[in-house]
Every structure is written in structure tokens, then in C-alpha cells.
LOVEXLUM-671522 format. One line per 5 residues: number of its first residue (from 0); for each residue y, z, x of C-alpha. Coordinates in pm, 1 decimal. Layout:
N
NUM) Y Z X ~ ...
//
This chain:
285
0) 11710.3 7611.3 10340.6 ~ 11851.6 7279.9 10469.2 ~ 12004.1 7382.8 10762.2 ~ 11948.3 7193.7 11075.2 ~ 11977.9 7575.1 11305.8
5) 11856.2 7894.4 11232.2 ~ 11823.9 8206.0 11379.5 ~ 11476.9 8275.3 11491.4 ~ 11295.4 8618.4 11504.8 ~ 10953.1 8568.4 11658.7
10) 10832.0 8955.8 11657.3 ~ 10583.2 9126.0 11844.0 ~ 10262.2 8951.9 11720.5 ~ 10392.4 8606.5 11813.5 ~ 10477.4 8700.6 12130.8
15) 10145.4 8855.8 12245.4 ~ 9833.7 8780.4 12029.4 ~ 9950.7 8556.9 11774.3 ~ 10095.3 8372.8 12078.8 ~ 9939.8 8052.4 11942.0
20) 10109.7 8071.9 11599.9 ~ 10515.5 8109.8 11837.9 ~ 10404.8 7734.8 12003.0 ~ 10268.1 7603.4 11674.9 ~ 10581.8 7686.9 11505.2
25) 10807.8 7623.6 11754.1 ~ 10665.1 7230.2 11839.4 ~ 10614.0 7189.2 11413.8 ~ 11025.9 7303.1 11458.5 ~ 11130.1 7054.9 11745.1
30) 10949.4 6776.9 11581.9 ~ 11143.0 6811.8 11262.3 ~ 11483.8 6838.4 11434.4 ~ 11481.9 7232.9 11364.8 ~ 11645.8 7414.7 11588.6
35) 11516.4 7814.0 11642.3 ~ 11752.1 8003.6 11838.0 ~ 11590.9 8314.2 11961.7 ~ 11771.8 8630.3 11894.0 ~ 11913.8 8806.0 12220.1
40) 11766.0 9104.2 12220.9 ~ 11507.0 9138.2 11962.7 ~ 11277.3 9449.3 11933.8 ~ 11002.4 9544.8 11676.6 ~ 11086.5 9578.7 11281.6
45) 10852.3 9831.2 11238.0 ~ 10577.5 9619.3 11071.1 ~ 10321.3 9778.9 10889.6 ~ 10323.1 10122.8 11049.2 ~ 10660.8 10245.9 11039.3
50) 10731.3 10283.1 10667.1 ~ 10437.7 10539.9 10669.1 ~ 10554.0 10746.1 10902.7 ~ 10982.5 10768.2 10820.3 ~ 11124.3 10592.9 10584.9
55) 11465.4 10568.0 10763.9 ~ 11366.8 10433.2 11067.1 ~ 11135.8 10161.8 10817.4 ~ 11490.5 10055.2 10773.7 ~ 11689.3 10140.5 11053.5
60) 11447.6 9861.7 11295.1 ~ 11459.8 9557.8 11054.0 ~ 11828.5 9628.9 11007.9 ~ 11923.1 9602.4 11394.1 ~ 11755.2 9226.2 11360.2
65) 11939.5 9162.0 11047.3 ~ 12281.7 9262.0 11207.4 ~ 12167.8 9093.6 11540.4 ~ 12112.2 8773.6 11345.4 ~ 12429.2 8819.4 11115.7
70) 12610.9 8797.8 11473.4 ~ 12512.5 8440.8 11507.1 ~ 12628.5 8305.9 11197.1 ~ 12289.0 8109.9 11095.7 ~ 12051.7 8169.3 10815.3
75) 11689.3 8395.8 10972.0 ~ 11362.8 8253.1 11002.0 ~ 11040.1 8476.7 11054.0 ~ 10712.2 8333.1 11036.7 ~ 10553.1 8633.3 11053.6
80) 10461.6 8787.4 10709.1 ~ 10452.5 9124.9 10820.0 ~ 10810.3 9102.4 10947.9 ~ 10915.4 8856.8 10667.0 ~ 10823.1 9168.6 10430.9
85) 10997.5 9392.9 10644.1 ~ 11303.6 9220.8 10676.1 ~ 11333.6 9166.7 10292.6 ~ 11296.7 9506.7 10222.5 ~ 11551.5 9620.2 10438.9
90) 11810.5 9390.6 10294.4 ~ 11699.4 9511.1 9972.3 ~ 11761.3 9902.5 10090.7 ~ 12117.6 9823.0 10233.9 ~ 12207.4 9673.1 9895.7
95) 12357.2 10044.4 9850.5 ~ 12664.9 10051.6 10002.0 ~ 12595.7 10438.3 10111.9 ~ 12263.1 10357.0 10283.5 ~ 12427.1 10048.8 10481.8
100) 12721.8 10283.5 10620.7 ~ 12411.9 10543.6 10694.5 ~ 12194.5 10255.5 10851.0 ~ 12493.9 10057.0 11069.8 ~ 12576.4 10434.3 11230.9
105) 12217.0 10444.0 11300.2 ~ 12183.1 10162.7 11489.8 ~ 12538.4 10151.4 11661.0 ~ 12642.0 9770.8 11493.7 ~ 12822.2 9651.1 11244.5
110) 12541.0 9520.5 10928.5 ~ 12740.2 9368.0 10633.7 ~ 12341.6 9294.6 10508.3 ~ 12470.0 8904.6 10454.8 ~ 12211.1 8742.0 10617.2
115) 11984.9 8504.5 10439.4 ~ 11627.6 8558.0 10521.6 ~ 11332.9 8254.2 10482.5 ~ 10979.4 8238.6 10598.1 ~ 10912.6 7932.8 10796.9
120) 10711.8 7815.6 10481.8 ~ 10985.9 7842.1 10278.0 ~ 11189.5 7640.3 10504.9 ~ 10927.7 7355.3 10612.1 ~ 10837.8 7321.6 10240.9
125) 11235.3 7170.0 10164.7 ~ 11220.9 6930.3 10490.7 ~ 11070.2 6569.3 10509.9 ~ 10763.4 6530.2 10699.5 ~ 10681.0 6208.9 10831.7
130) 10285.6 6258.2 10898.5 ~ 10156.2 6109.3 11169.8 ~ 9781.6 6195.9 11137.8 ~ 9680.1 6227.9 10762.0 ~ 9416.4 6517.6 10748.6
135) 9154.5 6334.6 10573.9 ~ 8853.8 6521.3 10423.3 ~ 8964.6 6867.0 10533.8 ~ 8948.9 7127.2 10251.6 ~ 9160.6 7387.1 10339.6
140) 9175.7 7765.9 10177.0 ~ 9586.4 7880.4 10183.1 ~ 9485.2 8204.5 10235.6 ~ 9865.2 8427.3 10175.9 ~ 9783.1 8741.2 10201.8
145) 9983.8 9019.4 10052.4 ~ 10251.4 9098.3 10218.6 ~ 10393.9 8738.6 10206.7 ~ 10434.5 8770.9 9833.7 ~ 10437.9 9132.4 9729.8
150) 10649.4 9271.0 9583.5 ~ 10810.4 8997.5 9400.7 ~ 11121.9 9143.9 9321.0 ~ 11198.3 9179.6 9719.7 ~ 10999.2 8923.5 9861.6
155) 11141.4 8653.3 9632.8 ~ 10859.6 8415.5 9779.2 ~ 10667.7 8244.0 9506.4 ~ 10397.9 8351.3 9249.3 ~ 10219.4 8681.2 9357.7
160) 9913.3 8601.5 9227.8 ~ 9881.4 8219.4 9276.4 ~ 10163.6 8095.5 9558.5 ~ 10164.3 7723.1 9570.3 ~ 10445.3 7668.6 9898.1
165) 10153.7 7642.8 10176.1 ~ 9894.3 7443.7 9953.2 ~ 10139.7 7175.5 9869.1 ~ 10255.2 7143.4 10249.9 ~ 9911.3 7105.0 10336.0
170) 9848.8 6855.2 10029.5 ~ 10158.8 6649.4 10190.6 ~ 10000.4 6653.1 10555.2 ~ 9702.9 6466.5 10365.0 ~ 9408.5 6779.3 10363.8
175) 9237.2 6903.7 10040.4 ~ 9281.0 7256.9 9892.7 ~ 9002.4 7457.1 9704.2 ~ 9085.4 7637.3 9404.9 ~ 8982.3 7991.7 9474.1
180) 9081.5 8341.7 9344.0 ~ 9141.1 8516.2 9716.3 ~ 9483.6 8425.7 9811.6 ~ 9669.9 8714.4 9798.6 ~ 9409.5 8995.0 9817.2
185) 9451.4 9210.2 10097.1 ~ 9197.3 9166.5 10411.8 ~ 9244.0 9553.3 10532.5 ~ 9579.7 9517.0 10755.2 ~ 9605.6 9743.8 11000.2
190) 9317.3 9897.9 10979.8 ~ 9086.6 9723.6 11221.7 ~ 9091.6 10062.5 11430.5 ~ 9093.2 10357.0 11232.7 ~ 8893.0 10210.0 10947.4
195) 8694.0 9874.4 11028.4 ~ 8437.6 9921.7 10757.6 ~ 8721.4 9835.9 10530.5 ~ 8801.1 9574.3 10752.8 ~ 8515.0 9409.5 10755.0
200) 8413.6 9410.7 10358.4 ~ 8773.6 9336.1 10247.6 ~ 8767.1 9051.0 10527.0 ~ 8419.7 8937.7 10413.6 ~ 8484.3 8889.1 10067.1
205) 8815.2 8669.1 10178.5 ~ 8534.1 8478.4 10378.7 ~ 8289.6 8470.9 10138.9 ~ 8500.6 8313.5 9848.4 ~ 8636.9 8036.5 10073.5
210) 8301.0 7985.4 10157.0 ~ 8182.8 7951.6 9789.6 ~ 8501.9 7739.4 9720.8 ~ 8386.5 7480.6 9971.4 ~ 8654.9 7531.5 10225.9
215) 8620.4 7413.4 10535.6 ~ 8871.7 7596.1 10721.3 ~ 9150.4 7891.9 10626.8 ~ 9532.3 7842.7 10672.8 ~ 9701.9 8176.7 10700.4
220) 10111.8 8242.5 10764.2 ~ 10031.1 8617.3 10881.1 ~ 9896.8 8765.2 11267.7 ~ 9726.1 9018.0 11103.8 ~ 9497.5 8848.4 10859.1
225) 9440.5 8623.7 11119.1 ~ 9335.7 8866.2 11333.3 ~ 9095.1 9040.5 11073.1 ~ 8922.6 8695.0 10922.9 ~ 8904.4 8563.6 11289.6
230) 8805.0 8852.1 11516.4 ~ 8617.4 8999.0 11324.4 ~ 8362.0 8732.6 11228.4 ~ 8111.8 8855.9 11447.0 ~ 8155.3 9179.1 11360.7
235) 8043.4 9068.0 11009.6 ~ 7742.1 8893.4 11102.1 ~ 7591.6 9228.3 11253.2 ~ 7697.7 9431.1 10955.3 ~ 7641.2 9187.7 10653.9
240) 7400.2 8955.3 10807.3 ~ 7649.7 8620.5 10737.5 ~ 7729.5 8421.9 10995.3 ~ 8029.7 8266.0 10854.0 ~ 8202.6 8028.4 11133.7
245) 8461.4 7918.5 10936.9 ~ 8799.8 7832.0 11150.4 ~ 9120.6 8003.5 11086.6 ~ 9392.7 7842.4 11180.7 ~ 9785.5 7905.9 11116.5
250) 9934.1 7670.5 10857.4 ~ 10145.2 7563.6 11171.3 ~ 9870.8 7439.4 11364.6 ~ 9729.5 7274.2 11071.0 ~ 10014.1 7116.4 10992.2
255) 10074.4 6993.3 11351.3 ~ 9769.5 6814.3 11377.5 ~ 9918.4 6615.2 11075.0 ~ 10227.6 6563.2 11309.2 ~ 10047.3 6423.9 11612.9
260) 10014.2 6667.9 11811.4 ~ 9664.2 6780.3 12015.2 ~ 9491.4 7067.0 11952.3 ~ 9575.1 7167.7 12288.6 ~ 9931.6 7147.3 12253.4
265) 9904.3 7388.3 11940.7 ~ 9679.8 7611.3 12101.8 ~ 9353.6 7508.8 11870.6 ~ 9132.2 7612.6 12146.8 ~ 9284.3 7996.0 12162.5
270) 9064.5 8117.8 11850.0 ~ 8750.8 8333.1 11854.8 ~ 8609.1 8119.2 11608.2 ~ 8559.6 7764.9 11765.8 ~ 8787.9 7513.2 11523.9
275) 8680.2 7167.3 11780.2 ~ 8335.9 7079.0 11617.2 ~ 8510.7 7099.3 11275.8 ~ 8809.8 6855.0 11384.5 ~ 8609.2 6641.7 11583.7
280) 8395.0 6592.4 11274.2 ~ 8706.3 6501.6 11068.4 ~ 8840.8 6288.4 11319.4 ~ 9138.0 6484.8 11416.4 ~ 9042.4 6613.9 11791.7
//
């Protein structure tokens, strides 16, 4: 995880409404002395739909990146969770020799399944960070989710029920974290659409504890569960009567601010739920 270059697979979410978390990571990146090259070529791994629907192809779409990203030599970053998780388990799968002939026919390229996959945490969480803007007085909920650390033996990403990486890079860019019980319970996934009532009371309880914990903001490393805790705060004030307005921002953006960049530059402004009054209160807008 020291490298100085890495392969770089943004994904679909990052490239269209996670937009904000691509330019967070990418300027977080530059300012470190990172360099992301952007796979050629790069098309969906499937995400959180594709498993349920063939199992093969689960496998077949994360394993074109992997071979893709074998191609250039360099270790993978994702800072998506959803294709973190879906990347690890398809290097996991092609551990059988049988599957990986099956899988590189599939896909028409070669896949010797040698390449070494991190999430961006993983990676900022070994590098130096000279802070340039200490986030003072912000308590911050690492919010993980579940598909960042579950299942441990594939994932290989830290504790599954209490994951430290993203609270101690936000204790390093100078901000508080609450102790809470919420960080890797699921907020409903995918399932704004066909089911939001789950949605919405898996989403509020997330909000609710980080509430109760004193947070003043949540730092998430997933689209999805941004999406869900961020959207769909409004939702939950007509439903459950709580009118939350808590910010959630990507660990990225967060972490930034800590390295001098404006809110504008990290796309602050680009959330439903209005994270300016909150940083202009802490001094950091």
C-alpha cells in the first residue's frame, strides 16, 4: 500500500451521482503525490444487483476490471465499497484454477487473478498527511456500512463489527469521533425503489444513533449509503416526524477540508442535506 501509482477503478456511482466523492478522491490523491490512472475501458462490476440474478456473470464483470488492471502492472484502488466488495469476491472465486480458465474464456482476456486490490481507505490510512486545516470541534460518525467489511474472510478490511481505518484518518485530520454501535449495520442498499419503507427505518435508525451519539456530521466510503442517509432525509421527516439535518459527507471530502481545500473544490455544496452552516460554524468554510 505504499506505492506512489495505482490503477484506479472509479465505477458507475462515481461517475454519475456520487460524482462528488470521484473529485474528492481524486484532489485528496494529487495532493498526496498519488497517482490514479484510470483504467481504459472500464465498465460496471455488477454491484449489488448482479450476484442476485447469475452468479457467473457476478464474476465474469469484476473479473474483466481485474484483468484490465492486471494489464497495467499497478496495484487497484476502488473507493467505492460496493465495487471494493465486488472486486474481492471475484478474486476470491478465481482462486480455483477451473473457474479462472471458465471466467478468462468468458470475458475474452487473459486473468492470472494477481492483482492486489485496496480501498482508498486502506491506502490513505499508510500515507503521511500533512494537515493543513485541523478540523477542530467536529464530531464525526465513520459510518462503514456493510459491504466495506463483510465478509471478513474476502473483504480482508478490518474488524466487521467495529472498523477503526476511517476513524483514525479522521482523528489525524484533527475532528472528533463518537463512539456509537451503527457502523456497519446495513442502511437498506438498493432498495430505495422497490422497498423504501425499509429504506427509510434502516436509514433512520443509522440517523438516529449518530444523533444520540452527538455527531455532528456522518463520514461514509460507500455511494449507496450515501445516497440512502442523504436523500432520503426528507423522506424521513414525513414518515417518522424527525427532521434530522445532519450532513453526510464522504470521508474524502472530510478529509480534504483538513488538506486545504474549499468546500467548493470538493463539491461540499452538491448534497441534499446543506453541510455550509455546519462548517461555517466550525470555522472550516
Amino acid at each position: 500500500m505504499s506505492a506512489s501509482s495505482y490503477a484506479y477503478y472509479p465505477g458507475c456511482a462515481l461517475q454519475g451521482t456520487a460524482r462528488e466523492y470521484d473529485v474528492s478522491t481524486r484532489q485528496v490523491c494529487r495532493r498526496l503525490d498519488i497517482e490514479l490512472q484510470e483504467l481504459k475501458e472500464w465498465a460496471c462490476c455488477g454491484a449489488s444487483s448482479a450476484h442476485s440474478l447469475d452468479r457467473r456473470l457476478a464474476v465474469a464483470l469484476p473479473a474483466r476490471e481485474l484483468a484490465i488492471a492486471e494489464a497495467t502492472g499497478l496495484p487497484l484502488v476502488v473507493a467505492c465499497a460496493m465495487c471494493y466488495s465486488r472486486l474481492r469476491f471475484a478474486a476470491h472465486e478465481l482462486e480455483d484454477e477451473a473457474k479462472l480458465r471458465e471466467i478468462s474464456s468468458l470475458i475474452e482476456r487473459e486473468c492470472k487473478n494477481t492483482t492486489q486490490v485496496w480501498h482508498l481507505l486502506q491506502v490513505l490510512d499508510a500515507r503521511d498527511i500533512p494537515i493543513a486545516r485541523p478540523l477542530r470541534g467536529l464530531r464525526v460518525a465513520c459510518y462503514y456500512g456493510c459491504l466495506l467489511v463483510r465478509p471478513t474472510d474476502i473483504t480482508h478490511f478490518d474488524d466487521e463489527d467495529n472498523p477503526q481505518v476511517m476513524d483514525g484518518l479522521m482523528h489525524r485530520a484533527g475532528a472528533e469521533t463518537v463512539e456509537w454501535a451503527f457502523k456497519t449495520e446495513c442502511c437498506g442498499a438498493g432498495m430505495p425503489f422497490a422497498r423504501r419503507d425499509i429504506v427509510l427505518k434502516l436509514s433512520h435508525r443509522i440517523l438516529a444513533q449518530a444523533r444520540g451519539a452527538g455527531a455532528d456530521c456522518l463520514a461514509v466510503a460507500c455511494p449507496m449509503c450515501h445516497s440512502n442517509l442523504d436523500m432520503q432525509q426528507l423522506n424521513m421527516k414525513s414518515v417518522f416526524k424527525d427532521d434530522f439535518q445532519i450532513p453526510v459527507l464522504y470521508f474524502t471530502q472530510l478529509l480534504g477540508l483538513a488538506l486545504g481545500f474549499s468546500p467548493k473544490e470538493l463539491h461540499i455544496n452538491k448534497h441534499f442535506v446543506d453541510a455550509m452552516p455546519l462548517l461555517r460554524g466550525k470555522g472550516l468554510a
